[in-house]
C-alpha positions in Angstrom: -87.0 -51.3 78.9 -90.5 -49.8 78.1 -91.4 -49.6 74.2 -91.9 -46.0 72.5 -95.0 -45.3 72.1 -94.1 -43.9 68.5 -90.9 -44.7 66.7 -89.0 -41.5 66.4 -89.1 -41.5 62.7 -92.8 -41.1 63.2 -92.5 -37.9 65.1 -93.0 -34.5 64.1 -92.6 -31.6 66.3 -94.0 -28.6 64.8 -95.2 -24.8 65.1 -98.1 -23.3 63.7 -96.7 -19.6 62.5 -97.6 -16.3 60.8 -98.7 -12.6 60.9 -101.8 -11.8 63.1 -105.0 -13.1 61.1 -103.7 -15.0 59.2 -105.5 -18.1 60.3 -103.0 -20.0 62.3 -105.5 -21.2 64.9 -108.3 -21.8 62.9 -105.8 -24.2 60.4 -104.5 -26.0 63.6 -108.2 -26.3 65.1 -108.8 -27.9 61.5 -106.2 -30.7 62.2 -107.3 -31.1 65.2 -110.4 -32.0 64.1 -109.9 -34.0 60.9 -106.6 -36.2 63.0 -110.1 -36.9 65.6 -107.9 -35.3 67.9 -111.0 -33.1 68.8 -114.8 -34.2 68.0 -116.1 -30.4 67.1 -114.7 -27.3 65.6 -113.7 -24.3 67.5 -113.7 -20.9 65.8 -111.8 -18.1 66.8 -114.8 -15.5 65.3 -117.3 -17.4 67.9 -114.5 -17.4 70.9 -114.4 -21.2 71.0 -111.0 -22.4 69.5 -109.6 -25.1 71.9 -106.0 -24.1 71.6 -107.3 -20.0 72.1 -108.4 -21.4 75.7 -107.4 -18.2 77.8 -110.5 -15.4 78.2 -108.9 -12.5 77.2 -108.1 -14.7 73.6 -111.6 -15.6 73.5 -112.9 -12.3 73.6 -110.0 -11.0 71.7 -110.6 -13.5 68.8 -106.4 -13.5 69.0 -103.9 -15.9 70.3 -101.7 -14.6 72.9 -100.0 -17.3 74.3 -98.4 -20.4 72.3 -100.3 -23.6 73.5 -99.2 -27.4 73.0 -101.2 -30.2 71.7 -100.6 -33.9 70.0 -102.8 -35.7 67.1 -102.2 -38.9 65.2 -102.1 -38.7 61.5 -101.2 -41.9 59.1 -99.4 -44.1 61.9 -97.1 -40.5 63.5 -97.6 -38.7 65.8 -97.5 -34.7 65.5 -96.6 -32.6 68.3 -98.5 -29.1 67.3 -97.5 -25.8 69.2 -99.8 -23.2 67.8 -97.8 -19.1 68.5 -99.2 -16.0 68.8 -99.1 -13.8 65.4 -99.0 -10.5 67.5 -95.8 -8.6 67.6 -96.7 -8.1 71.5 -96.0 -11.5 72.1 -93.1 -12.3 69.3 -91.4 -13.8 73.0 -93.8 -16.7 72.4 -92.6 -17.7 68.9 -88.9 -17.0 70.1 -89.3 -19.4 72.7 -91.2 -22.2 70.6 -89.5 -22.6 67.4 -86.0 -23.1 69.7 -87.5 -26.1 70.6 -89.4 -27.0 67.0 -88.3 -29.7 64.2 -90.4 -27.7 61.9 -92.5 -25.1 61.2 -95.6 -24.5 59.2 -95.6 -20.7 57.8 -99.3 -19.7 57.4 -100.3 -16.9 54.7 -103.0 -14.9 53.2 -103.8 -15.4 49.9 -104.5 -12.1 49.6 -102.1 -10.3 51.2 -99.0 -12.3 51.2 -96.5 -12.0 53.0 -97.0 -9.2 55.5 -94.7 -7.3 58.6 -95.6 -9.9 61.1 -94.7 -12.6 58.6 -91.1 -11.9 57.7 -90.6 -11.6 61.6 -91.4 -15.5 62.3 -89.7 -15.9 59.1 -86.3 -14.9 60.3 -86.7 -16.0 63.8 -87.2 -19.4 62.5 -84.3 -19.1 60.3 -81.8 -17.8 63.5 -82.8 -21.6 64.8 -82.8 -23.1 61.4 -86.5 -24.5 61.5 -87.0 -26.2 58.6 -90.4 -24.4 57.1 -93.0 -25.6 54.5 -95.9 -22.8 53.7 -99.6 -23.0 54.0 -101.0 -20.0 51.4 -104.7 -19.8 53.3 -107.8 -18.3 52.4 -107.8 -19.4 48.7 -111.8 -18.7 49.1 -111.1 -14.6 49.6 -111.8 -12.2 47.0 -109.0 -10.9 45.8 -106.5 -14.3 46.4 -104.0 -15.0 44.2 -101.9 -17.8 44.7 -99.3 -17.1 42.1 -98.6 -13.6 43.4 -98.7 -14.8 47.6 -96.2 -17.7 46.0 -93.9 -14.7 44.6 -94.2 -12.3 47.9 -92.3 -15.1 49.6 -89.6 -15.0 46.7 -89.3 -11.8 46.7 -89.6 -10.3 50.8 -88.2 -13.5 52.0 -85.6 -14.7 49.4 -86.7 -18.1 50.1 -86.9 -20.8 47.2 -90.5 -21.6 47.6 -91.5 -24.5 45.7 -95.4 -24.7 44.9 -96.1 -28.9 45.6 -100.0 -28.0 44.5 -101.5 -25.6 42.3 -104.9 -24.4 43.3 -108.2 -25.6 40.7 -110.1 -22.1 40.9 -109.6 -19.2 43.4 -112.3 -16.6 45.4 -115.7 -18.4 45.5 -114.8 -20.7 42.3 -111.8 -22.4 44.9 -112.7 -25.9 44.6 -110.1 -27.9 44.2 -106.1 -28.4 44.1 -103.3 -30.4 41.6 -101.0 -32.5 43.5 -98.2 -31.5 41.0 -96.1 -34.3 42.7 -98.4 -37.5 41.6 -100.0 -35.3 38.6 -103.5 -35.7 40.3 -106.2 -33.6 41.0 -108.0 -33.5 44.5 -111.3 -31.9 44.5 -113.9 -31.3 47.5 -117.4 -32.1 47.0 -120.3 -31.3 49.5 -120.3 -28.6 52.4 -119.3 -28.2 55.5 -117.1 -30.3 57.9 -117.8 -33.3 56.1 -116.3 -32.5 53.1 -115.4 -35.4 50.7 -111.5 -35.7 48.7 -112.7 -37.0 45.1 -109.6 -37.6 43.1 -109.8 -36.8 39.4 -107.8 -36.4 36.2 -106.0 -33.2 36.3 -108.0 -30.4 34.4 -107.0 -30.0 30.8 -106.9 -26.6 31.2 -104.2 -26.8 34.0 -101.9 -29.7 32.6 -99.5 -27.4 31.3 -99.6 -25.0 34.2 -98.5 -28.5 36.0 -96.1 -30.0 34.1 -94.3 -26.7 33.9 -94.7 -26.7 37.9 -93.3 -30.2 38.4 -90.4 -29.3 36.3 -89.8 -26.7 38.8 -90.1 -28.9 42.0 -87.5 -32.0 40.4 -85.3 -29.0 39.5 -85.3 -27.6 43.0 -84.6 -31.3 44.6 -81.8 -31.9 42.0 -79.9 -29.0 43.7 -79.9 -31.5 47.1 -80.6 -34.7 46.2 -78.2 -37.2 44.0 -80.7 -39.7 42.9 -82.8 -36.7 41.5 -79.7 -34.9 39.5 -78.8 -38.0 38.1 -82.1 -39.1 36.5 -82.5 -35.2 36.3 -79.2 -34.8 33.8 -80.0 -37.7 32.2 -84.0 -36.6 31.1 -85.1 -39.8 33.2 -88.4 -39.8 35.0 -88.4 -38.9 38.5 -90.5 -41.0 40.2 -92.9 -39.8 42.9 -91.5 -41.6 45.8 -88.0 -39.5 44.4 -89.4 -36.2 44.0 -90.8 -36.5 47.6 -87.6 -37.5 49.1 -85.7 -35.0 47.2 -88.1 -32.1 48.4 -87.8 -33.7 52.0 -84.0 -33.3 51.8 -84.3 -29.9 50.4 -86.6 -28.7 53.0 -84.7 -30.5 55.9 -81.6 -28.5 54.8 -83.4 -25.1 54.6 -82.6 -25.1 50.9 -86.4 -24.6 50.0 -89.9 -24.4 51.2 -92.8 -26.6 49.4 -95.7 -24.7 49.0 -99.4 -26.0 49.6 -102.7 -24.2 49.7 -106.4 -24.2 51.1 -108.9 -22.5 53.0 -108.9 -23.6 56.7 -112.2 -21.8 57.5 -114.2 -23.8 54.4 -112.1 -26.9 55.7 -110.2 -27.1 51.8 -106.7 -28.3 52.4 -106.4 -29.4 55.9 -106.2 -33.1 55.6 -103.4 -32.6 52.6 -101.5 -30.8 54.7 -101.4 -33.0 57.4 -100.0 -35.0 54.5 -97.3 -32.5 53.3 -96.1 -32.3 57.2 -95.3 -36.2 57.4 -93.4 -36.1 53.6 -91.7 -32.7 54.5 -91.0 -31.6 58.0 -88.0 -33.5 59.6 -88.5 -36.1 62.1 -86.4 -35.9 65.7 -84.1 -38.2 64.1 -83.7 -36.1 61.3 -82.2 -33.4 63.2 -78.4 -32.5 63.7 -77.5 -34.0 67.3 -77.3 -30.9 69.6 -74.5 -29.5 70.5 -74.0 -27.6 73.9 -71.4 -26.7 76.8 -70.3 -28.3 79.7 -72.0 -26.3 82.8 -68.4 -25.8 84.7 -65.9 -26.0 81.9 -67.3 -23.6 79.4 -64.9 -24.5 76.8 -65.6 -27.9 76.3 -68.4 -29.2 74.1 -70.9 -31.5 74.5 -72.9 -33.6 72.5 -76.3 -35.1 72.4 -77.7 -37.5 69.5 -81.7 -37.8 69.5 -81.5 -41.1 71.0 -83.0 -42.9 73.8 -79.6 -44.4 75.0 -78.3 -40.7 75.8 -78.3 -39.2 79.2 -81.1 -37.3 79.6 -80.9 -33.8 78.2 -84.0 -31.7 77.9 -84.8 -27.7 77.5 -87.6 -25.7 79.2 -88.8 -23.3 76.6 -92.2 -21.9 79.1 -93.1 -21.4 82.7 -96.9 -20.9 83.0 -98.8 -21.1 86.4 -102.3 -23.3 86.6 -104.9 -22.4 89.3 -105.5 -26.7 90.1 -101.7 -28.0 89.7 -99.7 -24.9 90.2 -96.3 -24.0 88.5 -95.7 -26.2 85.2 -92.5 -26.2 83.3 -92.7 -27.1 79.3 -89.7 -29.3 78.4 -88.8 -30.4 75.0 -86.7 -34.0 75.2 -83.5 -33.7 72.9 -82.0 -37.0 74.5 -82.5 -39.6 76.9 -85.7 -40.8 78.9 -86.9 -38.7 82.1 -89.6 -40.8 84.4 -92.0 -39.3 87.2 -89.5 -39.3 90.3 -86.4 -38.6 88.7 -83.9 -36.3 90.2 -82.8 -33.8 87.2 -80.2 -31.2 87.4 -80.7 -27.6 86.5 -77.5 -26.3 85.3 -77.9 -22.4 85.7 -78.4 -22.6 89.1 -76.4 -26.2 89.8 -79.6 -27.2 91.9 -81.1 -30.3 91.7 -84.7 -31.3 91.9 -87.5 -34.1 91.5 -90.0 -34.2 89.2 -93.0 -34.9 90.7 -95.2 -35.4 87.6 -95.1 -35.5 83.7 -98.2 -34.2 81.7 -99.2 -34.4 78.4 -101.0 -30.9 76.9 -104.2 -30.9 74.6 -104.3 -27.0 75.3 -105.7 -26.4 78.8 -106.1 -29.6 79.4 -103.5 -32.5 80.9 -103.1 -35.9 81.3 -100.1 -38.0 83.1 -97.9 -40.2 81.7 -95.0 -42.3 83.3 -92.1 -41.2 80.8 -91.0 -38.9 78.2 -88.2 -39.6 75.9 -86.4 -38.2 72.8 -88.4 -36.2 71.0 -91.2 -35.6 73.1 -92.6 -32.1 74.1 -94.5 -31.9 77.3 -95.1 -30.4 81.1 -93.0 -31.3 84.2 -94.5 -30.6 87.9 -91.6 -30.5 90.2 -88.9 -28.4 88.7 -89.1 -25.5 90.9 -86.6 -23.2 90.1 -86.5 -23.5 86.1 -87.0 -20.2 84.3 -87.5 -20.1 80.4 -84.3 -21.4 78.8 -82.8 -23.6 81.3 -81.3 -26.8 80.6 -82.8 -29.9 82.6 -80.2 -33.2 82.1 -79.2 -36.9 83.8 -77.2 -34.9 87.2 -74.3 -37.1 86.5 -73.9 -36.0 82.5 -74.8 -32.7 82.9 -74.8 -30.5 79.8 -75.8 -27.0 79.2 -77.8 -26.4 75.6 -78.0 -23.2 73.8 -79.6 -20.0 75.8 -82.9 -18.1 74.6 -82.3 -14.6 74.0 -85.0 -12.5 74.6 -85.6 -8.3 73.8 -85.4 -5.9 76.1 -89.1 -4.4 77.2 -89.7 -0.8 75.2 -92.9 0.2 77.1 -93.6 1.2 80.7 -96.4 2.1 82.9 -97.0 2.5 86.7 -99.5 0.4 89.1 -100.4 0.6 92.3 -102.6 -1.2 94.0 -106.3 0.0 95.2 -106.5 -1.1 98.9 -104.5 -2.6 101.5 -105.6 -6.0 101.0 -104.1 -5.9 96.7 -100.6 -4.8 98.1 -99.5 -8.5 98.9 -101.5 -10.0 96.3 -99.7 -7.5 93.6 -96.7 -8.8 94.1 -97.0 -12.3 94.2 -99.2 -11.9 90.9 -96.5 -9.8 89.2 -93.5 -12.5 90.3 -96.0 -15.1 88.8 -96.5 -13.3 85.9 -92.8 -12.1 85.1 -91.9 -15.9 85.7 -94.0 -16.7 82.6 -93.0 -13.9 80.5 -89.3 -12.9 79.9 -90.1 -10.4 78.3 -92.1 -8.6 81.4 -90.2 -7.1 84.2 -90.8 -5.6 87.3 -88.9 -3.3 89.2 -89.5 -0.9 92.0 -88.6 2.9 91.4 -86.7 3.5 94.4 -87.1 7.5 94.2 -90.9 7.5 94.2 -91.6 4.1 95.5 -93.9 3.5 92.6 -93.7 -0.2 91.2 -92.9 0.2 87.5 -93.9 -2.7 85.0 -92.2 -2.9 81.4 -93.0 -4.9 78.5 -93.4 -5.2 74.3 -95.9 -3.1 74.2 -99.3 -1.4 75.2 -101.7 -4.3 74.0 -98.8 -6.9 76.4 -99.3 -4.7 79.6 -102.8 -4.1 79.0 -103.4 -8.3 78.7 -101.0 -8.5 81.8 -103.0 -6.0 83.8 -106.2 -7.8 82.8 -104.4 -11.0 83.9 -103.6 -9.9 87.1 -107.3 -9.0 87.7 -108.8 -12.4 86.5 -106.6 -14.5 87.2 -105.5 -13.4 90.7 -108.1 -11.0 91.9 -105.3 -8.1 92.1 -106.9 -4.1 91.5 -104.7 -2.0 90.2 -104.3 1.5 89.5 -102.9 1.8 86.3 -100.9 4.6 84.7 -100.1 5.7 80.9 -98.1 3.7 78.9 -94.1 5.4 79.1 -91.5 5.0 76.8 -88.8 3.0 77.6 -85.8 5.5 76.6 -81.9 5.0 76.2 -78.9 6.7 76.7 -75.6 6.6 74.6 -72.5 8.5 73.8 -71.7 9.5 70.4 -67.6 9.9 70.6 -64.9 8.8 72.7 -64.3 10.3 75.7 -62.4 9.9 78.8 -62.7 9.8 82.6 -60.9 9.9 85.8 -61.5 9.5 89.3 -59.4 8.5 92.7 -62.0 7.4 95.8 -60.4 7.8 99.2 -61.4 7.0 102.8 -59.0 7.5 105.8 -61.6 6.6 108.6 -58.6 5.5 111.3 -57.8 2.4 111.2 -57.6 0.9 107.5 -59.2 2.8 104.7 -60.4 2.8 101.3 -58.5 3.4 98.1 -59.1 3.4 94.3 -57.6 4.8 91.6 -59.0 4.5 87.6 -58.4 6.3 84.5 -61.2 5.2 82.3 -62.3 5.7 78.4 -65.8 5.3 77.2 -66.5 5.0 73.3 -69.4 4.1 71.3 -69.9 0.5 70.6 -72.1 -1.3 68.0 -76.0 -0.9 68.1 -77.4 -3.4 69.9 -74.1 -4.8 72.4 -75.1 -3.2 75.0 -72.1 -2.8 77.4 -68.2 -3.9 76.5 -65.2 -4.3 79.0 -61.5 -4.2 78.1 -58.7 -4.1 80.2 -55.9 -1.9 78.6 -54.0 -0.9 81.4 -50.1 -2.2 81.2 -47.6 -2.8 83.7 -50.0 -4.1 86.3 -50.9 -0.9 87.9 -54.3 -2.2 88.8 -53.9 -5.5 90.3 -55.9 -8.2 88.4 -58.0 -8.9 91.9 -59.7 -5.6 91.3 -60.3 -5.2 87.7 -64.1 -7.6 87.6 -64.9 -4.6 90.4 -63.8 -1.9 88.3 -66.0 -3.3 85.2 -69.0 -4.1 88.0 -68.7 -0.7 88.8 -68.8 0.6 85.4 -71.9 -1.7 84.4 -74.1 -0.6 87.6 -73.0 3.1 86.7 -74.3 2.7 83.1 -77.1 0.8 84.2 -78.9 3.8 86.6 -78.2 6.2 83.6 -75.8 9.7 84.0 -77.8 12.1 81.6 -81.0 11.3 82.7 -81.8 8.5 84.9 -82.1 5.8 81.3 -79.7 3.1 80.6 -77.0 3.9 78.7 -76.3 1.4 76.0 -74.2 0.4 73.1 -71.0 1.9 75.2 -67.2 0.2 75.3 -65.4 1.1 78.6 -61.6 0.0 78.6 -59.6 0.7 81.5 -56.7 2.7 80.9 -54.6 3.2 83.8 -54.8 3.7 87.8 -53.3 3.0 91.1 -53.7 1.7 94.1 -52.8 1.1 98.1 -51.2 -2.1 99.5 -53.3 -1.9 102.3 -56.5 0.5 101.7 -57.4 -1.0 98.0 -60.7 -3.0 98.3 -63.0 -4.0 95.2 -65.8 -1.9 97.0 -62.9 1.3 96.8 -62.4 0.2 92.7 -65.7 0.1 92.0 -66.7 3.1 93.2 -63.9 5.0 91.9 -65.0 3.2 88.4 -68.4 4.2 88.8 -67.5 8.3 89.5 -64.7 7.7 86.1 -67.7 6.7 83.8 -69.5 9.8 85.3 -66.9 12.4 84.4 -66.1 10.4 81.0 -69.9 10.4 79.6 -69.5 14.4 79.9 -66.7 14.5 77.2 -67.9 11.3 75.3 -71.4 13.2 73.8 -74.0 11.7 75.0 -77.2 11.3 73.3 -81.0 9.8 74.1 -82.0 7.0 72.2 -85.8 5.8 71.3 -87.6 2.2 69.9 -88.6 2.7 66.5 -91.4 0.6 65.7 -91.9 -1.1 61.8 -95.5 0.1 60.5 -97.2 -1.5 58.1 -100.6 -0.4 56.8 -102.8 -1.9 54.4 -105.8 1.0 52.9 -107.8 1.1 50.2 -106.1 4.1 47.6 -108.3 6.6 48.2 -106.7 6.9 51.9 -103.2 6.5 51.2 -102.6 10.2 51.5 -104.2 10.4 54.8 -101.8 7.5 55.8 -99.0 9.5 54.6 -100.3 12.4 56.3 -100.8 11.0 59.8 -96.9 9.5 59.5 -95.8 12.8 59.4 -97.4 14.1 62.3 -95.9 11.2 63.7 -92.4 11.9 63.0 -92.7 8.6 60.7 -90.1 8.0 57.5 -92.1 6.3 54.9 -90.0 3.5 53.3 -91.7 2.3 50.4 -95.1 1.4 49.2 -96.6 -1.5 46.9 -99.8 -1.9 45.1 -101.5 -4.9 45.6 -104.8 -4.5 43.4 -107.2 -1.6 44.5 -105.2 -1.4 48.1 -102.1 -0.2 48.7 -99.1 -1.5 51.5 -97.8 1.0 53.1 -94.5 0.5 54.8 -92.9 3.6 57.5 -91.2 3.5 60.6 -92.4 5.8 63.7 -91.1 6.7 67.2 -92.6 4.2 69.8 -93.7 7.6 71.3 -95.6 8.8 68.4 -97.5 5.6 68.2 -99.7 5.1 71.5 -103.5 5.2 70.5 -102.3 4.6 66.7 -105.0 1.9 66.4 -107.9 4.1 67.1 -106.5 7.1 64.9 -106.0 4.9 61.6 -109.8 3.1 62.1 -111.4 7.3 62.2 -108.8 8.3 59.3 -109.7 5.6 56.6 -113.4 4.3 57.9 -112.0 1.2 59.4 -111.3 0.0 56.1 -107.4 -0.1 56.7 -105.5 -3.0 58.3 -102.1 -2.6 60.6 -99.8 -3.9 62.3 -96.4 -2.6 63.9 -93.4 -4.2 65.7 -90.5 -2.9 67.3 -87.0 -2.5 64.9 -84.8 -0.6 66.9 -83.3 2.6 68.9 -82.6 5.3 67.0 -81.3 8.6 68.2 -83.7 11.1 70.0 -83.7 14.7 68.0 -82.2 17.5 70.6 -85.5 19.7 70.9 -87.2 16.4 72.4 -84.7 15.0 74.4 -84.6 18.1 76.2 -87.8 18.3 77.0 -87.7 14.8 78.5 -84.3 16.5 80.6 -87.0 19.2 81.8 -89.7 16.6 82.8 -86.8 14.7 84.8 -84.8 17.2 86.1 -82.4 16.9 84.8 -79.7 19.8 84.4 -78.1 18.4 81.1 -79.2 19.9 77.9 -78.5 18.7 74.8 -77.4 21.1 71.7 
């Protein structure tokens, strides 16, 4: 058997994470550059970061799609996938910390933790990504270590344990105390070449330090035996101890070691290379995974992070390549996969070959013959994998955990400009929608319009410019449209008997129906309450069909009614006449007549708002949120600026960005994600009836 290339306790496979400007690209282009995985520097400001590679993030100066890369640091290897801080594109940090050992959180010194932040934060946690944080641009006026340090405490409830203590801040930021090995590390010179003198800690930080330390060897008592004991005992932790007891910690999502630095001066980089190799878990660190067997969905199945498992892997991204065509990112949880091999996809029970096996630096590739545990890569050959699927050894097969992605809240119209875009149109959108769960296409079958959805206006308008680069598609584009809901707000209850005599044999269903409100957020329940079998069991998967599509096209207004329980109460039916197509139908008109008596209401996305302003404009701020039909939520002063948090109808929001820059001078910062659907106000939902025609009106 072929060697590893790198030992698997030499591995790290981590994520590059934050809140939009934060500096998550330029720290990773930093590594990149100090691991000699890359011979100059990109910057984002000058539209050359290497893992930014796309034009529209080039001219952007932001990251929109998450892109994979590999360095060597002190004998490991470090898998790096750097995400998108941009709540637009939050689909692209879903998708990558699934697959991610570890996580490195990236904040302002200056602003802490921010909206865009906590988001990352608690997708990271739904996976259980173990996280260390990066506090960046120490050089800022206004940083503050201490106070970006307590923002995590006290927004993210995370025991966040400083592992170096910054020599200096603003333009005095020189240097940093390793509080682990009671050193100090101090940058001489400018520029890239930057030299790591170590030194005596400052005299005027020792006690700062000791005090620190005390902290970190309390922190790792909590996890870590050998620590409590000497701990209890008032023995000296050693450094190797502390290390391993932090690592523990961290691994177990009991705490977060803290580092700091300023990526864009090139202060801290190399350190934290260092505080990813003691921290962040290795493969073999990790849990072994557990998932389901494909066709008996109550049985587990197992997979340790070993090479000796069947071969079990997870494909997290679909992107398309003008020179090699459709790729498929994998991450490897067990086994070894070569070039050739026949893999099985298990939500579609289709096999297929791989053709080849690439290794990413970015936009660039390069073939190898294998990947094994561990390893995070590109496959040419699986054909029919979308984002999520499960790719294993055909005769093990195993089914891992399932991506969950939201549900688009904006929509706009496009047509295309001549003839010759129509066929082009749609193959760029199916291309496009394979990439991106989170956009969708569909075809509004009323005007014949093609209607495309997604996150938000800045994700269409990127998708749209895609579409024109990328595959020469022009497109009339309409205005952004909200994607509403519908709901009921009480229980109500429906009947409805279809018949068909049509000579010969015809068509009979009989259901008595209830619809109630279900929790936010579940969509669409099904029960079966009926007794005594007067529904045969055949036809009840029809009847909830038939309910679901029924939902699905909307009854007040033409939106998708969410959040809604449907049991099925009663009925009857025809020995001979009874089909599924006669239940479902019948099920479909029972909803109907049930929504009437059940209150319906409209539901919108509320967006999270968070603004950032000098003081002198908070009232304007306050003002425009208003207007906007905005709650504020609370505010905090962080010196001479003030955050601002509110939440606002998606609706209200549209051209927000240019608004906020004419109100406060362009001296305010932003940033906005989607929370959830709240409940439309009457006057407004009837308009919307009006504009759709519909006849409902609400009171």
């Amino acid at each position: 058997m072929v060697k590893r290339r790198h030992p698997l306790d030499k591995m790290r496979n981590i994520g590059i994470m934050a809140h939009i400007d934060a500096g998550k690209t330029t720290v990773t282009e930093r590594v990149l550059y100090y691991s000699g995985r890359v011979h100059r520097v990109g910057e984002v400001h000058e539209g050359t970061a290497t893992m930014d590679y796309m034009v529209q993030e080039r001219e952007r100066g932001i990251t929109i799609t998450s892109a994979a890369t590999a360095c060597e640091w002190n004998g490991h290897r470090i898998n790096i996938i750097d995400t998108p801080g941009h709540v637009d594109f939050t689909v692209e940090v879903e998708r990558c910390l699934r697959v991610l050992d570890g996580a490195v959180a990236v904040f302002c010194a200056v602003a802490g933790v921010q909206s865009q932040s906590e988001t990352v934060w608690h997708q990271a946690e739904r996976y259980g990504v173990p996280r260390i944080a990066f506090i960046n641009k120490m050089d800022r006026i206004g940083a503050d270590f201490g106070w970006a340090v307590q923002s995590m405490r006290d927004r993210l409830g995370v025991v966040a344990v400083p592992v170096q203590l910054p020599i200096g801040a603003e333009d005095t930021f020189r240097g940093i105390v390793d509080i682990v090995r009671m050193r100090a590390i101090r940058w001489v010179g400018e520029g890239l070449d930057l030299e790591q003198v170590v030194e005596a800690v400052p005299e005027a930080l020792e006690e700062e330090a000791r005090k620190a330390r005390h902290y970190a060897i309390e922190a790792a008592a909590e996890v870590d035996d050998v620590v409590m004991e000497k701990f209890v005992h008032e023995e000296t932790v050693t450094d190797a101890e502390l290390v391993a007891g932090l690592r523990k910690g961290t691994v177990r999502n009991a705490l977060c070691p803290v580092v700091c630095g300023s990526a864009l001066r090139n202060k801290g980089s190399r350190l934290l290379l260092d505080a990813v190799i003691d921290y962040l878990p290795a493969p073999s660190d990790i849990a072994a995974v557990v998932g389901k067997h494909p066709t008996q969905r109550d049985k587990d199945v197992t997979r340790q992070p070993s090479d000796d498992e069947p071969f079990a892997a997870l494909a997290f991204k679909i992107l398309t390549d003008s020179h090699v065509g459709r790729l498929t990112f994998i991450r490897v949880y067990s086994g070894v996969v070569k070039a050739g091999d026949m893999v099985l996809n298990t939500r579609i029970g289709k096999k297929d070959r791989l053709g080849r096996l690439l290794e990413m630096h970015a936009d660039e590739r390069s073939d190898v013959k294998e990947f094994r545990t561990g390893d995070i890569g590109a496959v040419i050959g699986a054909k029919n994998a979308s984002t999520g699927d499960t790719l294993c050894d055909p005769k093990r097969p195993v089914t891992l955990m399932m991506l969950d992605f939201p549900e688009p809240v904006v929509h706009i119209a496009i047509e295309p400009k001549t003839k010759a875009d129509q066929d082009k149109l749609s193959e760029s959108l199916g291309k496009l929608s394979d990439e991106d769960p989170t956009f969708k296409v569909k075809l509004n079958q009323e005007t014949g319009q093609t209607i495309i959805a997604g996150m938000g206006e800045l994700h269409l308008e990127i998708l749209v410019d895609r579409m024109r680069r990328e595959f020469n598609v022009h497109a009339n584009v309409g205005k952004p449209v909200v994607a509403y809901r519908e709901t009921v707000r009480q229980r109500g209850e429906g009947e409805a008997r279809f018949v068909r005599q049509t000579g010969g044999r015809g068509q009979y269903g009989h259901v008595v129906l209830a619809l109630e409100p279900a929790e936010r957020g579940s969509h669409f329940t099904f029960e079966n309450a009926s007794k005594g079998g007067v529904v045969p069991k055949e036809f009840v998967p029809a009847i909830e069909r038939g309910a679901r599509e029924a939902l699905e096209s909307g009854v007040v207004a033409g939106y998708p009614m969410v959040d809604v329980k449907v049991a099925l109460l009663d009925g009857s039916y025809h020995e001979v006449d009874s089909s599924e197509l006669a239940f479902a139908t019948a099920a479909a008109m029972a909803v109907r007549n049930a929504v009437s008596k059940a209150a319906p209401a409209m539901l919108e996305p509320v967006m999270r708002v968070e603004v950032i302003c000098p003081d002198e404009y908070t009232g304007e701020v306050m003002n425009d949120f208003n207007g906007r039909r905005g709650r504020l939520e609370g505010m905090e002063q962080i010196g001479a600026t003030q955050r601002i948090y509110a939440v606002v109808p998606l609706a209200e929001t549209f051209g927000y960005a240019n608004d906020i820059r004419s109100r406060t001078q362009g001296r305010a910062a932003h940033s906005m994600e989607y929370w959830r659907y709240e409940e439309l106000p009457a006057n407004i939902a009837n308009e919307i009836m009006e504009r759709t025609g519909s006849p409902y009106r609400f009171e």
